[in-house]
Chimera marker file (.cmm) of the C-alpha trace (Angstrom):
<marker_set name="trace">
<marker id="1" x="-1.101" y="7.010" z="-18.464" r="1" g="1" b="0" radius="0.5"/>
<marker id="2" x="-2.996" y="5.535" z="-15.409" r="1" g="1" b="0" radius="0.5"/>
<marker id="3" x="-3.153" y="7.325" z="-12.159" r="1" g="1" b="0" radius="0.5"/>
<marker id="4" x="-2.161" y="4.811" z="-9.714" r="1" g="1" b="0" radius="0.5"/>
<marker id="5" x="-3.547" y="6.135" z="-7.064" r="1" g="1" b="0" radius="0.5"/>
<marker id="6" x="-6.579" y="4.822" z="-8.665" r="1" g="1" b="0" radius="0.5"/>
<marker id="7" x="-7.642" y="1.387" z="-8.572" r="1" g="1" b="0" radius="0.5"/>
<marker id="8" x="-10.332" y="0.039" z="-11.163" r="1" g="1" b="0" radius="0.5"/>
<marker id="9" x="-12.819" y="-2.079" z="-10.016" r="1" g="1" b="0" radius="0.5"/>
<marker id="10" x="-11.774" y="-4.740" z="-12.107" r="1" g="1" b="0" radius="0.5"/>
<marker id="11" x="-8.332" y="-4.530" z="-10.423" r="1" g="1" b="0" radius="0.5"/>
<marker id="12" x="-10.296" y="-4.772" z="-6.567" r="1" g="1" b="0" radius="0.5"/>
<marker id="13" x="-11.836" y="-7.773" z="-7.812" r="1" g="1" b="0" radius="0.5"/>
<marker id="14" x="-8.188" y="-8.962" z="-9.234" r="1" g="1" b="0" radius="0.5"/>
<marker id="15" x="-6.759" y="-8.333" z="-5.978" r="1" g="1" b="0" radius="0.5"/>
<marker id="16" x="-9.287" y="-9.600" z="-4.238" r="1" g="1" b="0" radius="0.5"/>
<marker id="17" x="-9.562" y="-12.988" z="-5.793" r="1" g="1" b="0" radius="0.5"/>
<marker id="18" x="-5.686" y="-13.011" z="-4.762" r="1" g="1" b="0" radius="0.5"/>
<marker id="19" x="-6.310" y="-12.023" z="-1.375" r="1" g="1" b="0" radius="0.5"/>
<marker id="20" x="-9.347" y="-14.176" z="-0.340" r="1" g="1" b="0" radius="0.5"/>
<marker id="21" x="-7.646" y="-16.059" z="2.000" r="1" g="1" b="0" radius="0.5"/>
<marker id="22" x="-7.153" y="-12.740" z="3.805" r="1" g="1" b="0" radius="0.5"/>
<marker id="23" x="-9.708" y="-11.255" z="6.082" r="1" g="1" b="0" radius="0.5"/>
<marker id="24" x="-7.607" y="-8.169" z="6.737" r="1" g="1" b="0" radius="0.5"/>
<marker id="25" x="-6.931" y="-7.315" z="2.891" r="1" g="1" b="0" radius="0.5"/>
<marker id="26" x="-10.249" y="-8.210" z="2.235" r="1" g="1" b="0" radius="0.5"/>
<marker id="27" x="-11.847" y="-5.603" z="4.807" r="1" g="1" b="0" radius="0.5"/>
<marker id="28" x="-9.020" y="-2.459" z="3.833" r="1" g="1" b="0" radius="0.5"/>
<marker id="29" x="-10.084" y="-3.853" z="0.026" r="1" g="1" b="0" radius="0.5"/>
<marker id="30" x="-13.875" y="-3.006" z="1.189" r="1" g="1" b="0" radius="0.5"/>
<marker id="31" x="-12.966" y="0.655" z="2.084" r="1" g="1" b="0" radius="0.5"/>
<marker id="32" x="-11.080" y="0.847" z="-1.524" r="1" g="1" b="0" radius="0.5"/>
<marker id="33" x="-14.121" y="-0.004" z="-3.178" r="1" g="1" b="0" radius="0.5"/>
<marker id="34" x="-16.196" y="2.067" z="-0.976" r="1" g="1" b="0" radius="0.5"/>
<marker id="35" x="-14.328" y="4.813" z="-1.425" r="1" g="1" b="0" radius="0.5"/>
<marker id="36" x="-14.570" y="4.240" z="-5.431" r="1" g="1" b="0" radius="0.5"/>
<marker id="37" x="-10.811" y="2.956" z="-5.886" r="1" g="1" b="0" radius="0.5"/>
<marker id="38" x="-9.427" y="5.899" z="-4.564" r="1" g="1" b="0" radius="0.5"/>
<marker id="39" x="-6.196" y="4.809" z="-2.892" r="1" g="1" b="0" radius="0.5"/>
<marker id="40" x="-5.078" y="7.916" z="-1.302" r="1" g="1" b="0" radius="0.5"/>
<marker id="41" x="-8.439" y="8.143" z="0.265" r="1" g="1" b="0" radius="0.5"/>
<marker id="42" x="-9.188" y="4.753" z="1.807" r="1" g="1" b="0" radius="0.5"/>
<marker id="43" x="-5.646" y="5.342" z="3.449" r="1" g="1" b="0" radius="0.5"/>
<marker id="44" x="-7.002" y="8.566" z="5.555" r="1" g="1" b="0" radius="0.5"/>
<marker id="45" x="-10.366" y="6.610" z="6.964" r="1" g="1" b="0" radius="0.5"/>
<marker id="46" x="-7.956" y="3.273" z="7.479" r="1" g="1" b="0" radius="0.5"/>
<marker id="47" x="-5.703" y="5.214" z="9.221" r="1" g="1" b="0" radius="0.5"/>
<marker id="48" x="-8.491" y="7.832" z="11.218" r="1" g="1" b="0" radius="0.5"/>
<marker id="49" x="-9.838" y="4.488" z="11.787" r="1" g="1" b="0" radius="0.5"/>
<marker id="50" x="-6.849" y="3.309" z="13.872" r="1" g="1" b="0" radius="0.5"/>
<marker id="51" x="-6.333" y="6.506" z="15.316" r="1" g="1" b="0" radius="0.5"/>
<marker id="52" x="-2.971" y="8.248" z="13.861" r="1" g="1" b="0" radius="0.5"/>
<marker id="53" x="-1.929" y="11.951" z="14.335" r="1" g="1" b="0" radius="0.5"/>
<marker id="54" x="-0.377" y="11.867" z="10.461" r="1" g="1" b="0" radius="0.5"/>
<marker id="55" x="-4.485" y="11.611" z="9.473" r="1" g="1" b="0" radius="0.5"/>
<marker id="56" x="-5.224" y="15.771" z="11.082" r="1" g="1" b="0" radius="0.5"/>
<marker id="57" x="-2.193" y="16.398" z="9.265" r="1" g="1" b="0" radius="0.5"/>
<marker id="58" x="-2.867" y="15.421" z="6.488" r="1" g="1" b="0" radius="0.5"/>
<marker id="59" x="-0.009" y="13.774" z="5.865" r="1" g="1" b="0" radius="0.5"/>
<marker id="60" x="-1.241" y="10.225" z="5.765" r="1" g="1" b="0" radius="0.5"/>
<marker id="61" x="-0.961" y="8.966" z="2.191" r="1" g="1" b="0" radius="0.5"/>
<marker id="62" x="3.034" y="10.322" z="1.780" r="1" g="1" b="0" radius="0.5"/>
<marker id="63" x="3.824" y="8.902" z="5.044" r="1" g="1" b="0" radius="0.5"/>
<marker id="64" x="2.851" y="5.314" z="4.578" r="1" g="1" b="0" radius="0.5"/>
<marker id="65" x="4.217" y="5.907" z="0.968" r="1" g="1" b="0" radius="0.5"/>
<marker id="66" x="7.637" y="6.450" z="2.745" r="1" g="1" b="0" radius="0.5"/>
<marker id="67" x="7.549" y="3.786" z="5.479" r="1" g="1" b="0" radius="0.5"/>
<marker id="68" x="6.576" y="1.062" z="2.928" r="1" g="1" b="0" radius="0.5"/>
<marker id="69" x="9.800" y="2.210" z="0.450" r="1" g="1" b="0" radius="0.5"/>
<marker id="70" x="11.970" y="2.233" z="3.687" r="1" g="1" b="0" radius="0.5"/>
<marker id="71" x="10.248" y="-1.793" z="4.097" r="1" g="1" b="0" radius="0.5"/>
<marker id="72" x="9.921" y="-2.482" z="0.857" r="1" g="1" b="0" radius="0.5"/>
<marker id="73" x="13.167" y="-1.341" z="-0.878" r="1" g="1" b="0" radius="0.5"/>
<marker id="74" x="15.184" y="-2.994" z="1.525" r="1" g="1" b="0" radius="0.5"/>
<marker id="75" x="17.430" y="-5.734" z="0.106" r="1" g="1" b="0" radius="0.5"/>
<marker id="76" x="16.186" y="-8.307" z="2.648" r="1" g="1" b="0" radius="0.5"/>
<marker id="77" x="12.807" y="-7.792" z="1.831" r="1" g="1" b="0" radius="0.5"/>
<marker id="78" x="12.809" y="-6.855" z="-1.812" r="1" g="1" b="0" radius="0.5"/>
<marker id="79" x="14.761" y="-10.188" z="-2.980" r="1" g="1" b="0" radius="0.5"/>
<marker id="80" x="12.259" y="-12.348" z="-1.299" r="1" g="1" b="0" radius="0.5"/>
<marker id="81" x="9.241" y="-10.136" z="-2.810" r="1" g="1" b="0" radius="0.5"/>
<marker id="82" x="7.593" y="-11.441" z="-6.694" r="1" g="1" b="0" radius="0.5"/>
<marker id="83" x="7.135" y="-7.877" z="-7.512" r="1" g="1" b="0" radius="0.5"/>
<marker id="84" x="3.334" y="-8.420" z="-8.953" r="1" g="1" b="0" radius="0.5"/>
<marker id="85" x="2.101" y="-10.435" z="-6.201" r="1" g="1" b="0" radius="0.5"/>
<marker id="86" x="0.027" y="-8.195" z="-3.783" r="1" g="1" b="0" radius="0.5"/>
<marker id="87" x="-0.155" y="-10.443" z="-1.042" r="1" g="1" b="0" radius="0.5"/>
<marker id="88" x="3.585" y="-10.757" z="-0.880" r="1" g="1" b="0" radius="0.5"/>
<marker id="89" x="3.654" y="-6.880" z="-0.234" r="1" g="1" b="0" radius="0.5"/>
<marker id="90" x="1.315" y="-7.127" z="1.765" r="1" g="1" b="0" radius="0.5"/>
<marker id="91" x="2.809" y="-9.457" z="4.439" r="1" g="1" b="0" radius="0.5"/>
<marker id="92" x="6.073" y="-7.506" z="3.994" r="1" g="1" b="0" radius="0.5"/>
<marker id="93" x="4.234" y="-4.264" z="5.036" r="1" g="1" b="0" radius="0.5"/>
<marker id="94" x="2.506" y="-5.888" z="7.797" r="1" g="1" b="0" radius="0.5"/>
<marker id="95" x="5.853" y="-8.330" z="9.020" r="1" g="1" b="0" radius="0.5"/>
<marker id="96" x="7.466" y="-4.774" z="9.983" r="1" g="1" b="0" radius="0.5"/>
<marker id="97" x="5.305" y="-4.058" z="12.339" r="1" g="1" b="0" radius="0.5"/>
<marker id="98" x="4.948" y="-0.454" z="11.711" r="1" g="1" b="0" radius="0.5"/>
<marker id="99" x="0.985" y="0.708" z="13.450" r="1" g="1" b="0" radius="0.5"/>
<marker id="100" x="0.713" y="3.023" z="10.441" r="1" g="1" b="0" radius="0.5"/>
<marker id="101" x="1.740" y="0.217" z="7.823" r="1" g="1" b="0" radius="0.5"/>
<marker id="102" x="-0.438" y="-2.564" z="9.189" r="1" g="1" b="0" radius="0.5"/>
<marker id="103" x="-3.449" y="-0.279" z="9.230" r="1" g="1" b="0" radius="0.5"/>
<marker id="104" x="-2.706" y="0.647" z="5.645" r="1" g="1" b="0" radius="0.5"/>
<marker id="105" x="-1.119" y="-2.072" z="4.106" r="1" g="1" b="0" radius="0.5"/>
<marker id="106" x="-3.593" y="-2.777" z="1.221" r="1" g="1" b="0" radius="0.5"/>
<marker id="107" x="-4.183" y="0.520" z="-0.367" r="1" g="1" b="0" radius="0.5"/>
<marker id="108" x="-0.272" y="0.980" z="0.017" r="1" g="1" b="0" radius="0.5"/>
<marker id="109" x="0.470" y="-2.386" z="-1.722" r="1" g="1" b="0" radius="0.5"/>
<marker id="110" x="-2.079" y="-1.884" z="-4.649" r="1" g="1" b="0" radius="0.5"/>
<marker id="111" x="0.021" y="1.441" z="-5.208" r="1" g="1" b="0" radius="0.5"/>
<marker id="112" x="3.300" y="-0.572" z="-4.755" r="1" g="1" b="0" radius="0.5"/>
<marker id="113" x="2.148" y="-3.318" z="-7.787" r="1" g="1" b="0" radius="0.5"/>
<marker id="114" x="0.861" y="-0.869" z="-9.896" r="1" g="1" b="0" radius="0.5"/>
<marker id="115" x="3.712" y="1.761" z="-10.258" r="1" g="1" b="0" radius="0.5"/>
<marker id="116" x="5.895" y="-1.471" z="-10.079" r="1" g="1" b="0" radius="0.5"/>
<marker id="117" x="7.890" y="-2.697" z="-7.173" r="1" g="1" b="0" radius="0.5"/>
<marker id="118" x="10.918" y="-1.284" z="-9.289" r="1" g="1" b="0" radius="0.5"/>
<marker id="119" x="9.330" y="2.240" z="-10.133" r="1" g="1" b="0" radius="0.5"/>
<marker id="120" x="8.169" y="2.468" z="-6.568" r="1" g="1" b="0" radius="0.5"/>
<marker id="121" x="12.216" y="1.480" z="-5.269" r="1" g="1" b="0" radius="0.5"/>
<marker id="122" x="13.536" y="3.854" z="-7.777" r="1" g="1" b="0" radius="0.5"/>
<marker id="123" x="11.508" y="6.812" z="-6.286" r="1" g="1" b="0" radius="0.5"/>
<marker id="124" x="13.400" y="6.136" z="-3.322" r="1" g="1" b="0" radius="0.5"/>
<marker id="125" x="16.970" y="6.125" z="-4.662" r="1" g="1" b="0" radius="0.5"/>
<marker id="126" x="15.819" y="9.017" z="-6.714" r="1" g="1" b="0" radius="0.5"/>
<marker id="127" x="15.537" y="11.093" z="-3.304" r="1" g="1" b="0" radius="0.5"/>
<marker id="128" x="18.544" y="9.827" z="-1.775" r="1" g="1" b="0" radius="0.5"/>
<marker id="129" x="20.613" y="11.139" z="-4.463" r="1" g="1" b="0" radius="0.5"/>
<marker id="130" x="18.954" y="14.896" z="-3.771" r="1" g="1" b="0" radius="0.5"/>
<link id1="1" id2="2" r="1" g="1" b="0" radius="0.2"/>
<link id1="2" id2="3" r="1" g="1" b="0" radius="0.2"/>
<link id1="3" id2="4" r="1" g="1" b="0" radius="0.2"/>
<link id1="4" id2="5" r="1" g="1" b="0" radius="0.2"/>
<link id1="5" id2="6" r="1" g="1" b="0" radius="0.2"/>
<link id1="6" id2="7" r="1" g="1" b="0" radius="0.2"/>
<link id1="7" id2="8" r="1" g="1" b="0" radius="0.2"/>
<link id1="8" id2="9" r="1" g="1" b="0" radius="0.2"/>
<link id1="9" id2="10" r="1" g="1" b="0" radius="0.2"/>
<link id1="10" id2="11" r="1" g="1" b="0" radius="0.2"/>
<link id1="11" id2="12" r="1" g="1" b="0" radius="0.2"/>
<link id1="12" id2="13" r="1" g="1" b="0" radius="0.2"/>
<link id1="13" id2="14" r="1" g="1" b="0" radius="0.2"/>
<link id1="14" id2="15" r="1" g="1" b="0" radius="0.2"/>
<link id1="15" id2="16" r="1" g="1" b="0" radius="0.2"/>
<link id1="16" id2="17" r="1" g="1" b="0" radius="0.2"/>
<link id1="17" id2="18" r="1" g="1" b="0" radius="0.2"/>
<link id1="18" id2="19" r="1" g="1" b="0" radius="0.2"/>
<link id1="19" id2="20" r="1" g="1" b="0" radius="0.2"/>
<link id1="20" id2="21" r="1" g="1" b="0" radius="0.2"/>
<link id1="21" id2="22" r="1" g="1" b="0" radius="0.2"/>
<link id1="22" id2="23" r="1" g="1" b="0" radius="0.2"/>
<link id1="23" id2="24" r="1" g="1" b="0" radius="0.2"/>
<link id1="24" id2="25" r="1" g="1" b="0" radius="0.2"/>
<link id1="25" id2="26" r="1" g="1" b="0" radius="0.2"/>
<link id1="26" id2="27" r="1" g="1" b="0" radius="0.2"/>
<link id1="27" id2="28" r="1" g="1" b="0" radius="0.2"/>
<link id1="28" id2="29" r="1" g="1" b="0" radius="0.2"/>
<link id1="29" id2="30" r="1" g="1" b="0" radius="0.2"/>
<link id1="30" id2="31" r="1" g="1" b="0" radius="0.2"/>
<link id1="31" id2="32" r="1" g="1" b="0" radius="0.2"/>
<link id1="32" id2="33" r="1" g="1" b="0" radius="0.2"/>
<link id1="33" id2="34" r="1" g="1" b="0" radius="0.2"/>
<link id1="34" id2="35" r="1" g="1" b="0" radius="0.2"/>
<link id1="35" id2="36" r="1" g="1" b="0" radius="0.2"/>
<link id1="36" id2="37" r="1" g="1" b="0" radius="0.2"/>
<link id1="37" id2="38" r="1" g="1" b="0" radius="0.2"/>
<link id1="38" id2="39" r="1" g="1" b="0" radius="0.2"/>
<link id1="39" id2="40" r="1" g="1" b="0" radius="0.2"/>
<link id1="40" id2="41" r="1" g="1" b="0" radius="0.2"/>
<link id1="41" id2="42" r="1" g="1" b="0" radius="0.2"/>
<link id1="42" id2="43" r="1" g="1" b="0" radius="0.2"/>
<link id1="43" id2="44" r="1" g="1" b="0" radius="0.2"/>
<link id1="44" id2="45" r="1" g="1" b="0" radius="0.2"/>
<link id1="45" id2="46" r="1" g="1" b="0" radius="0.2"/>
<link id1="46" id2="47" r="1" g="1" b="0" radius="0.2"/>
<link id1="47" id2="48" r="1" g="1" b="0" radius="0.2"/>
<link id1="48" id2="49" r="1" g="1" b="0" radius="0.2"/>
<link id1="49" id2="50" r="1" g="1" b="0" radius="0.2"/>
<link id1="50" id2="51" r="1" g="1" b="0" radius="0.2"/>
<link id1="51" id2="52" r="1" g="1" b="0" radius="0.2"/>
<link id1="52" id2="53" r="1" g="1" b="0" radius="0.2"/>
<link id1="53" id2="54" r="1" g="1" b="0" radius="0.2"/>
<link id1="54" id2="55" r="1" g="1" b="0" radius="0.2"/>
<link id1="55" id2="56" r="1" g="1" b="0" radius="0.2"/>
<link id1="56" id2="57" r="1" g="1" b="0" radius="0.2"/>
<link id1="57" id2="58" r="1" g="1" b="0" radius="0.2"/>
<link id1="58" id2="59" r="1" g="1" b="0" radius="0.2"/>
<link id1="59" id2="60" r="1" g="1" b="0" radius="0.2"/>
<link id1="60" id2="61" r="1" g="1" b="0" radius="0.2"/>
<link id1="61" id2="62" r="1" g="1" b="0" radius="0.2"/>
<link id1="62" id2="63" r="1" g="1" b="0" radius="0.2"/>
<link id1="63" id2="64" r="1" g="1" b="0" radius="0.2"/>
<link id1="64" id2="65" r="1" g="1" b="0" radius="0.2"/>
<link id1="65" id2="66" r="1" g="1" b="0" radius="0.2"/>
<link id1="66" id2="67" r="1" g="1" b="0" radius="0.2"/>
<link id1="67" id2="68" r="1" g="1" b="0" radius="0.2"/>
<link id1="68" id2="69" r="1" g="1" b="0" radius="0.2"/>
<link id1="69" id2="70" r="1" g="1" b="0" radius="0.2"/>
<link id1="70" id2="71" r="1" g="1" b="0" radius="0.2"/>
<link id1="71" id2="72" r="1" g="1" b="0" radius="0.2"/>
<link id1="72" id2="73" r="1" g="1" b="0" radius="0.2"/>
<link id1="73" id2="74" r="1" g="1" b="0" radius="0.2"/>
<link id1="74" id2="75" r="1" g="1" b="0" radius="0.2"/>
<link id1="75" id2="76" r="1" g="1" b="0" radius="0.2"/>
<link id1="76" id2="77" r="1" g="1" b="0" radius="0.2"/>
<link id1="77" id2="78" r="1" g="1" b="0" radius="0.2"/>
<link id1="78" id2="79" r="1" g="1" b="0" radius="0.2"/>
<link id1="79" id2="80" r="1" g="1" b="0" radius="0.2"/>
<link id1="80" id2="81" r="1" g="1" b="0" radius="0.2"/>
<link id1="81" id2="82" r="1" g="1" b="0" radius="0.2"/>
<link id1="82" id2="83" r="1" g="1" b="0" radius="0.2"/>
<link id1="83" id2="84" r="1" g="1" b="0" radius="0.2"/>
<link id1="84" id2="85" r="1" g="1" b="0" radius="0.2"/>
<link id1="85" id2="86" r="1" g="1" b="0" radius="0.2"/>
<link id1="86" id2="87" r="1" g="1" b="0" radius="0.2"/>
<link id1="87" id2="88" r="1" g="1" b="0" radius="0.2"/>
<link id1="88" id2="89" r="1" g="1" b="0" radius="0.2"/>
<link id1="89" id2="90" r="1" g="1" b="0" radius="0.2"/>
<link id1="90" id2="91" r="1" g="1" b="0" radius="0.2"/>
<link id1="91" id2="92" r="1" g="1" b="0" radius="0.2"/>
<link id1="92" id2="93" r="1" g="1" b="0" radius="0.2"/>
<link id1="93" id2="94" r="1" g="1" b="0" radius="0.2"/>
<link id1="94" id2="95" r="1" g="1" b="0" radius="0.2"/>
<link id1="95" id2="96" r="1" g="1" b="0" radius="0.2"/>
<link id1="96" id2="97" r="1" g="1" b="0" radius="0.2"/>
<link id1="97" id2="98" r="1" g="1" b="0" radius="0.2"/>
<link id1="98" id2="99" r="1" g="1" b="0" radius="0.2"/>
<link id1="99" id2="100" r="1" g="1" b="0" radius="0.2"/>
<link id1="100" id2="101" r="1" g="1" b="0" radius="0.2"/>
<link id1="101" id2="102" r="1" g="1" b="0" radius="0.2"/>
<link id1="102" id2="103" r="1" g="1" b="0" radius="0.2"/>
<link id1="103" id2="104" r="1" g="1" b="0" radius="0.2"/>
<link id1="104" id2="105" r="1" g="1" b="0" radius="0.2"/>
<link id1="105" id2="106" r="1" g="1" b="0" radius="0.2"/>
<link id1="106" id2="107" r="1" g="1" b="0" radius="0.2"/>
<link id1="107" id2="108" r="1" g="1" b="0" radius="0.2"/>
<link id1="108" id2="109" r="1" g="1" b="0" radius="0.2"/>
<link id1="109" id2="110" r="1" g="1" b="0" radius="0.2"/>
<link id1="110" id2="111" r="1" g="1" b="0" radius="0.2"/>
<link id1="111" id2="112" r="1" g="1" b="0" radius="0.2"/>
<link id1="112" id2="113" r="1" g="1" b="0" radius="0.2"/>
<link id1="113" id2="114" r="1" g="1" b="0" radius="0.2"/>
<link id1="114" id2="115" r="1" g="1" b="0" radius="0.2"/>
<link id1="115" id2="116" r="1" g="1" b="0" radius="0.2"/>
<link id1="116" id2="117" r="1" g="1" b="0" radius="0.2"/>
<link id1="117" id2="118" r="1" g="1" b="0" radius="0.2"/>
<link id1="118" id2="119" r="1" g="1" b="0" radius="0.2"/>
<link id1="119" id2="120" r="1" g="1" b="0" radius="0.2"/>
<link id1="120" id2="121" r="1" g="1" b="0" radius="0.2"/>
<link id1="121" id2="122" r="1" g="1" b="0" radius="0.2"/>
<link id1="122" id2="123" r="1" g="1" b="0" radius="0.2"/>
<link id1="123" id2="124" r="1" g="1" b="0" radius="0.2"/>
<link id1="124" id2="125" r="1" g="1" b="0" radius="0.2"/>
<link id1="125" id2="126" r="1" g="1" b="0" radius="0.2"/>
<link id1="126" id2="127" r="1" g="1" b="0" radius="0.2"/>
<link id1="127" id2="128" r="1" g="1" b="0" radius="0.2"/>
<link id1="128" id2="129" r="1" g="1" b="0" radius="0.2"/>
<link id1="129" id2="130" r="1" g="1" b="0" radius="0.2"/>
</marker_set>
């Protein structure tokens, strides 16, 4: 089983062949690969980087986890989503205008395609039921 809060390289260079077209992406994809595909990581310098309280908490990686499944599992958005398209997630991250989800949208979207958009939804109904 894959971690996937681990990116390979050859998945950076999938995603960002898909995301060329956008210079945002691009630059969060940067920090990914900088920070050797370590998702979880490149989330706490992207968001120290735009200045959240979450990142001396710590709490960084499980908050933008939970913003993007209160985005991303919504009907609205989830019926107008292809589940494997990272850019798609991407702009649905960012469209909610969320500071903490813009900052982070990449290295939460590249968790988001590979757990699988429905994996990732189910997490969420999963707590609801608790």
């Amino acid at each position: 089983m894959t971690d996937a809060t681990q990116l390979t390289p050859e998945e950076i260079q999938q995603y960002r062949e898909q995301l060329k077209d956008n210079p945002e992406a691009i630059a969060q994809l940067n920090i990914i690969e900088r920070c050797g595909g370590n998702l979880e990581q490149a989330t706490r310098i992207l968001a120290r980087r735009a200045d959240f309280e979450e990142v001396r908490a710590g709490i960084t990686w499980e908050t933008a986890l939970n913003q993007a499944r209160e985005v991303i599992c919504n009907d609205n958005f989830k019926d107008g989503l292809a589940p494997d398209l990272i850019s798609g997630v991407i702009a649905a991250l960012v469209t909610a205008g969320d500071p903490l989800l813009v900052a982070v949208a990449t290295p939460c979207a590249s968790y988001i395609v590979k757990t699988s958009l429905a994996k990732f939804c189910k997490q969420k109904q999963l707590e609801s039921e608790d």
